[in-house]
N, C-alpha and C positions, 0 to 999 in steps of 0.2 A: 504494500500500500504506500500510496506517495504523498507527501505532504505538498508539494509542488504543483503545478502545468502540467507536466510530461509524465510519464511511466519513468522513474527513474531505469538507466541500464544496472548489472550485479555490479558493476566498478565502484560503484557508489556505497557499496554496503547495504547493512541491514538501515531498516526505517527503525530508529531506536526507540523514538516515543511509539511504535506500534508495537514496540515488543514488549517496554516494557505497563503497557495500559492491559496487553492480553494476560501478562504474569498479575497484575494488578485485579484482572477479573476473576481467575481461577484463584485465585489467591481469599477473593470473599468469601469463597463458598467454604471456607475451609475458618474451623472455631479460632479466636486468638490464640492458643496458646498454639495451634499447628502452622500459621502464618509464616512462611519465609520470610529470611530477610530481612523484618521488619518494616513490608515496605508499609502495611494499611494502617490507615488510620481511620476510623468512621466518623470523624467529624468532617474530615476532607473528601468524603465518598461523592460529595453534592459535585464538584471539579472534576474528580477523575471519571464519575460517571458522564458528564458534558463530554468531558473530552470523548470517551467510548462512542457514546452516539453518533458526534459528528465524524468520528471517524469511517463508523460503518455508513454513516448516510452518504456523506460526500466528503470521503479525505481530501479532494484537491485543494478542498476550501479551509483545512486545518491551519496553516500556516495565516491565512488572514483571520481565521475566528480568534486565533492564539494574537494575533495584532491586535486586533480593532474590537474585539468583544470582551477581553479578560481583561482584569485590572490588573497594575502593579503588582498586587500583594500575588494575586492566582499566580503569573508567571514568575515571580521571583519563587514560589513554592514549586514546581515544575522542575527550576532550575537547581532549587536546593535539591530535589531527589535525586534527579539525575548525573548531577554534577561529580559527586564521590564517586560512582556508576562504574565511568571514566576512569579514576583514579584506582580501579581494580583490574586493569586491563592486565589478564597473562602476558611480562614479556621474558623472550629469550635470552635478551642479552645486553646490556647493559654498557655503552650508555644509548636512551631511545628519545625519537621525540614524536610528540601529540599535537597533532594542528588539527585547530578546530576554525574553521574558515568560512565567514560569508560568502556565500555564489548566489546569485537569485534566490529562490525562496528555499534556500536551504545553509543548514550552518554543517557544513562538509568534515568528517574528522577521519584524518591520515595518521598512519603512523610509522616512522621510517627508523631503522636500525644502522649505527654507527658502526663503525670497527672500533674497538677499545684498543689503543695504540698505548697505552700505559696503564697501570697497575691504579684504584682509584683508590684516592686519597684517606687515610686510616684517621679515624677521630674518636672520640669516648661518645656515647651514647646513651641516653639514660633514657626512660619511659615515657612517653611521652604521649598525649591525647590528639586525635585526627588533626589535620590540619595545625599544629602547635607550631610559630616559628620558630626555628635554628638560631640562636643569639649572636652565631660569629659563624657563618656561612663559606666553608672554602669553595673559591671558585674555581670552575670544571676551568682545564685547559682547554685552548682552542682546538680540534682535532681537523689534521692537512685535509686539503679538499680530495686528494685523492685517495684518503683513508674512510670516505663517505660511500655509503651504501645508496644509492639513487633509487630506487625503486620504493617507492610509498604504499605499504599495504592499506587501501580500505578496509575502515572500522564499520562507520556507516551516517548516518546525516540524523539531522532534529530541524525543526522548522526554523528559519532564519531570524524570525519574530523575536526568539527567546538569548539572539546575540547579546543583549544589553542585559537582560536578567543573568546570564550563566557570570558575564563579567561582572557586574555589581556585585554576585555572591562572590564569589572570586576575594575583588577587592576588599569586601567586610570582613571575610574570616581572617585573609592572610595579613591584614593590617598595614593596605596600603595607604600609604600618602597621594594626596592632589598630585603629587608632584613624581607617582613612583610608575614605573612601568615594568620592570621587573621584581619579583621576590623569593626567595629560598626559601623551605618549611622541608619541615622531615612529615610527611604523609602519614595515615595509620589507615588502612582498609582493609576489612575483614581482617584484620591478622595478621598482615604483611604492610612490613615497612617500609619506603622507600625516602629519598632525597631527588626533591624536585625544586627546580627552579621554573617560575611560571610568569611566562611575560604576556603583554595585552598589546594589540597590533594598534596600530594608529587610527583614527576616524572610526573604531569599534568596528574592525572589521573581523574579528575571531581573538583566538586564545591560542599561547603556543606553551607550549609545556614539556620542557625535556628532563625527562626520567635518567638522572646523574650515578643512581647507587641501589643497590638493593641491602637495607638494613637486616640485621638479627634479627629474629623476632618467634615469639610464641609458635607460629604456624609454622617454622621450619621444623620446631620440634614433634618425631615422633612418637613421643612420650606423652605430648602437651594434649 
């Protein structure tokens, strides 16, 4: 299903708010305490039901209902659930980056894998809660242009609408300034830790996000 004009082609990835509105359905039928995820909430059943309907009536029109019909507060909540989503992507290898990009009515998300040309940089670590920043952040070295992996795997797309909500939540958690455009935070999703650096493209036109390190953490252990 496409949020867009067109039938999206497979390059584009999955339609992510249609996947995760169906996980979102099957998921009611099911008592709280058997709930994945954590995604439901029944106070917020009134939104995600909207969103379900017009999806099955007429997805092309998703992308401007999510514009011109939801407030502030509905898309900023969209964006809050989603957002972390993201931040659990399986990767291989380490260091990776996440572009999440305006194109017509769609916010496009890539992800492309580096060569690790050097060993990443060893720091202490301590516990840390989602999205917590890094107080003294080392910086990734630059890696040679011909130590880059070109090829951009599609993740999959969300309606364009929600570029300025994904960035606002963005900017609220990780404690940017008016004046910041990139920042450092050690991640915590599901279990797994990483070190990302997350920058904001100019005139809001997407999010770029490169995945620096893969932290310690509870979920590596098979004991935990």
């Amino acid at each position: 299903m496409s949020s867009g004009g067109s039938k999206p082609s497979q390059s584009l990835g999955h339609d992510l708010l249609a996947r995760y509105l169906t996980a979102y359905a099957n998921a009611r039928q099911l008592s709280d305490l058997e709930r994945p995820w954590g995604f439901c909430n029944d106070g917020l059943d009134r939104l995600w039901l909207r969103l379900m309907d017009a999806l099955q009536r007429d997805p092309k029109r998703l992308n401007e209902m999510i514009s011109d019909e939801l407030n502030d507060q509905d898309r900023e909540h969209i964006a809050r659930t989603l957002i972390p989503l993201t931040f659990a992507l399986p990767l291989r290898a380490y260091p990776a980056e996440l572009r999440a990009v305006r194109t017509g009515p769609r916010l496009l998300l890539t992800l492309r894998h580096f060569a690790a040309s050097h060993p990443a940089p060893k720091a202490e670590h301590t516990e840390m809660n989602a999205l917590k920043l890094i107080k003294e952040p080392k910086p990734l070295a630059k890696l040679p242009e011909k130590d880059k992996k070109h090829e951009d795997e599609p993740i999959g797309y969300l309606p364009a609408a929600l570029t300025a909500s994904c960035t606002s939540f963005l900017r609220r958690r990780l404690r940017f300034t008016d004046d910041d455009r990139k920042r450092e935070a050690t991640i915590s999703s599901w279990g797994r830790r990483r070190r990302v650096r997350v920058s904001l493209l100019a005139r809001g036109r997407g999010i770029v996000v490169r995945f620096m390190e893969r932290l310690p953490s509870p979920a590596d252990d098979p004991n935990a």
